[in-house]
C-alpha positions, 0 to 999 in steps of 0.5 A: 500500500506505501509503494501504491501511493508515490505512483499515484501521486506522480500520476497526479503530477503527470495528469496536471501537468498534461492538462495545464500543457494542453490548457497553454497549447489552447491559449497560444494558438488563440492567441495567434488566431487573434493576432492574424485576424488582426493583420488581415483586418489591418491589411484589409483596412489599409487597402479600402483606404488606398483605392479610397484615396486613388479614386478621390486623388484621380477624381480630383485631377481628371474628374472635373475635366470630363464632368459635365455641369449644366 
């Protein structure tokens, strides 16, 4: 019965130290799913603006040209 109880005890250790593992392995790939979702937002982000700027910078210098003002 004394020999039983240092192997339950360090399967005990070996269980939580398995779960919390399995537990900082869960947290580190969310945390990377977050941090490309907030790169691909900011890409995104950056090339709405882009074209939003090249179409109002080509708007202001051809636009009034061919506009027609009547």
């Amino acid at each position: 019965m004394l020999k039983e109880y240092p192997e339950l005890r360090s399967q005990n250790l070996r269980t939580k130290i398995y779960k919390e593992t399995i537990q900082l392995i869960t947290t580190h790939n969310e945390d990377r799913i977050h941090a490309i979702l907030h790169f691909s937002t900011n890409i995104l982000s950056f090339v709405i603006l882009s074209v939003w700027v090249i179409k109002n910078f080509l708007f202001l210098t051809h636009g009034f040209e061919n506009s027609y003002i009547t």
